[in-house]
N, C-alpha and C positions, 0 to 999 in steps of 0.2 A: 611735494613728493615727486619723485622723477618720477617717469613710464616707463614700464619693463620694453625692449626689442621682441617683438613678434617674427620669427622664421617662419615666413610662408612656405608649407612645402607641396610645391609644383611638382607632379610626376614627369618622367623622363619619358619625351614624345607628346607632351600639350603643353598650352600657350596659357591656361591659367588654374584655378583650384577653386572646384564645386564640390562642398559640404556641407553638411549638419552637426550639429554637437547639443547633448545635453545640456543639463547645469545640477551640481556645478561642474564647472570646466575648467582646465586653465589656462583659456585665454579669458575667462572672467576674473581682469583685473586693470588698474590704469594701465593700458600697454601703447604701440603706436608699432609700425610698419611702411614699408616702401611702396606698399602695393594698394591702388583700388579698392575700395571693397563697399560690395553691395549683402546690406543685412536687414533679413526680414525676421522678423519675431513672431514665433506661430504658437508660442506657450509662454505662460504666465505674465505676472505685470510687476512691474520694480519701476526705480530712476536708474536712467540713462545717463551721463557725461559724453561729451565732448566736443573738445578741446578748453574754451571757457565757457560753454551752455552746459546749465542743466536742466532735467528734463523728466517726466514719468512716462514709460510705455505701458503697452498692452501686446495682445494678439495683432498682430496686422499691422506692425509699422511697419516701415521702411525706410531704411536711411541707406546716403550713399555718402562715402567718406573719400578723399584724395590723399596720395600721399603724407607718410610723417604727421596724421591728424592724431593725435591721441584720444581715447576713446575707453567707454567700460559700457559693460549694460548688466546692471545688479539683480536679483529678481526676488521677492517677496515670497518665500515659501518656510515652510516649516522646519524648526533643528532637523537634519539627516534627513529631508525628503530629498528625494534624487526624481527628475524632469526627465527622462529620454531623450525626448527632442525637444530644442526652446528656442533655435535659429537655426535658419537657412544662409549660408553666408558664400560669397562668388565674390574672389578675387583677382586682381590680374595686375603685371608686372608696368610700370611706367612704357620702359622700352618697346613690351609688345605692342601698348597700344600706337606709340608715336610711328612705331616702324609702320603699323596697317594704316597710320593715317598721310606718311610718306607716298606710301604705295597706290595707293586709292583716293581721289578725290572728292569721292562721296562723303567721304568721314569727317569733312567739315563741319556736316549736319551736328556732330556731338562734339564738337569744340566747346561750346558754351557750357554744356552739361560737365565735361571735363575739369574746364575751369573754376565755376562755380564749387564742384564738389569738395575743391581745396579746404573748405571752412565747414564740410558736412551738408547735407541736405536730406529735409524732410520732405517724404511724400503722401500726397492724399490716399485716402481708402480705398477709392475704385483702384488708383496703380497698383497699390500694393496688390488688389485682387487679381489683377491681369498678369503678376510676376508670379507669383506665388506656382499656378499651374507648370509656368515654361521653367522656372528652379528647379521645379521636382522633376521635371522630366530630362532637364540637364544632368541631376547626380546619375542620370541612368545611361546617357545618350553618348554616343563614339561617331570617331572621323568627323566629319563633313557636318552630319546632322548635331554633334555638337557644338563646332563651332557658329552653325546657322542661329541656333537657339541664342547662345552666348549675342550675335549681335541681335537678334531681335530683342532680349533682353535692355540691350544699349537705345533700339528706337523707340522703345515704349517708353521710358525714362526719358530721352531728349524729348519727347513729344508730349507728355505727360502737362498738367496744369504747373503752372509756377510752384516750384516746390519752396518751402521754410528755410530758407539759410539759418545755420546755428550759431557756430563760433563767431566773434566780435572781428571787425576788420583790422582790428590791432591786436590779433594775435596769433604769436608765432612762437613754435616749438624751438627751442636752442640746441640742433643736432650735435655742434662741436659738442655739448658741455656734457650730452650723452653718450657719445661716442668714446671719451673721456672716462667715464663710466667703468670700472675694472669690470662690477659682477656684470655688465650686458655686453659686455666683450666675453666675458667665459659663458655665458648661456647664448649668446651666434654661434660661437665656434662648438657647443655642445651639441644643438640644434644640427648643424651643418654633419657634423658627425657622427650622428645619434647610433649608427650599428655599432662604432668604433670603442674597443675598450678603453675608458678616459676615467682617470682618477682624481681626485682632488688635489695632490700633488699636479698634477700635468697644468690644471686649469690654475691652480695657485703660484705658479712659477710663469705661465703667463703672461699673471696680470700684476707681476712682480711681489708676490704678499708671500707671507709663511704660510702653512695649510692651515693652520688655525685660525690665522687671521683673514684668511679666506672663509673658512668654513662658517665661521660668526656671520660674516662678510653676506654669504650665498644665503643662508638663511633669516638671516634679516630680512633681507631681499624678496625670497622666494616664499618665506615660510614653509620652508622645508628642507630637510637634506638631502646634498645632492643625487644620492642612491634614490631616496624614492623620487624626486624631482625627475630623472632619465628614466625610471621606471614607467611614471606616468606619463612621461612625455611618447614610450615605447608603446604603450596601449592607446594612449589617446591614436597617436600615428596608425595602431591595428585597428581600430572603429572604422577610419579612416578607407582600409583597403578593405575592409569586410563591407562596408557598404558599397564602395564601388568598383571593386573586384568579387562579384557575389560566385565567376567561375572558380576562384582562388580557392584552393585546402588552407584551413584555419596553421595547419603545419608549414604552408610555404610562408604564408604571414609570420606566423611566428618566428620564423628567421630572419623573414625583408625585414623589419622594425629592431634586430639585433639581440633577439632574447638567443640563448645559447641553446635552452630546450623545451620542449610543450609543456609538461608537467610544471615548471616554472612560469612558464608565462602563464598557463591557466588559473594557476594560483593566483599571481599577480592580478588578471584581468578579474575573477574573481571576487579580490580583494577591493578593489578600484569600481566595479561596475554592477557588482551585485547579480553577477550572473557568469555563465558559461561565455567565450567568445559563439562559439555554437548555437546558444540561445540567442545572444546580441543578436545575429544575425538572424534570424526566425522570428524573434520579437519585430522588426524591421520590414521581415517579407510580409508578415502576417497583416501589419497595418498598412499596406501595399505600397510601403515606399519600391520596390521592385516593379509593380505594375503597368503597364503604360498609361500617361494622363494624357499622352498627345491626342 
């Protein structure tokens, strides 16, 4: 089974992307991306993939992945139980990091850490406790003090005990044959455009198919059609800016993410999360994700 394409979305004016997400979600599924990413699992327990390892977690791991790793983390819970939070996850773009490591000489110290992560790495219990603090005060932290966090993040992990390599040294994602891929060519280009009105014609013309044989095509894929596939992709994106836009009116959200009007989107979010965007947000304060941990 190929991996779906993961669109990291980095806001306009930072260098990487600090969040949380429930389960289910949807990026619980085989997927893979261009970018870094540090994931700590702070609820429930399931088996883990990636790339060729498998694996069972819990509360309190942490793995770090490199580039184009393909990856899932499944989680053991009840038909229709919904998780609020189940990872904490910090990603960053290849480029940023080579450009700061250009820049700065010190940044040699996490070359090895870099490198290694190409195939995943597992970390022991004390790191993961020493991260766990400095993430949660990342989704809350601007300018300067975010970025200091972000690398203190990086020197706990270079400095941390030998962490678990996971994937096998013979293995390796085939990007051409993905890239190739019609439907992960129409879910980038969806991603990349998600306020943008886009219909199944648009994306079916494309990736040169008929809409039909696209639409089979998407949902195979996706397991789902593409209407609620952008729908949720529109609310997962509003979690997003309600946790870390907590100054934001739920009404300017509901336009940045591309919904045409509140009553619709509330419906939607609603439908999707089992609650108000307005209670999202207050279920969150209330368990002091807003608080300061520093």
């Amino acid at each position: 089974m190929l991996p779906d394409l993961e669109l990291v979305h980095i806001r306009k004016g930072e260098s990487f992307a600090a969040w949380m997400h429930g389960y289910p979600f949807r990026t619980v599924r085989w997927h893979f991306h261009p970018e870094y990413e540090i994931h700590l699992v702070v609820n429930t327990h399931g088996t883990f993939y990636i790339g060729d390892h498998i694996g069972e977690f819990g509360p309190g791991q942490l793995i770090m992945t490199g580039p184009n790793l393909p990856q899932n983390w499944i989680s053991e819970v009840e038909p229709g139980q919904v998780v609020p939070e189940r990872s904490f996850v910090l990603q960053f773009p290849e480029t940023f990091i080579e450009d700061a490591a250009a820049a700065m000489p010190e940044m040699d110290a996490i070359r090895p850490l870099l490198d290694r992560s190409h195939r995943g790495l597992l970390f022991d219990e004390a790191t993961a406790d020493r991260i766990k603090p400095l993430m949660m005060e990342l989704f809350e932290a601007r300018g300067l003090r975010r970025l200091a966090l972000f690398w203190s993040i990086l020197d706990v992990l270079a400095c941390a005990p030998e962490p678990e390599v996971l994937a096998s040294l013979s293995y390796e994602l085939d990007l051409e044959s993905l890239q190739e891929n019609g439907v992960n060519k129409a879910i980038a280009y969806l991603r990349e455009n998600l306020t943008e009105n886009i219909d199944e014609k648009d994306l079916a013309q494309m990736v040169n198919q008929s809409p039909s044989a696209f639409s089979r095509s998407f949902k195979r894929h996706t397991g789902s059609t593409l209407v609620r596939y952008k729908n949720q992709l529109r609310v997962d994106l509003a979690c997003q800016m309600l946790l870390t836009r907590p100054e934001a009116k739920v009404a300017e959200i509901c336009y940045d993410v591309g919904f045409s009007n509140l009553s619709n989107f509330n419906r939607h979010f609603a439908r999707l999360k089992g609650m108000s965007p307005s209670q999202f947000r207050a279920t969150f304060a209330a368990n002091g994700v807003f608080s300061e941990t520093g």
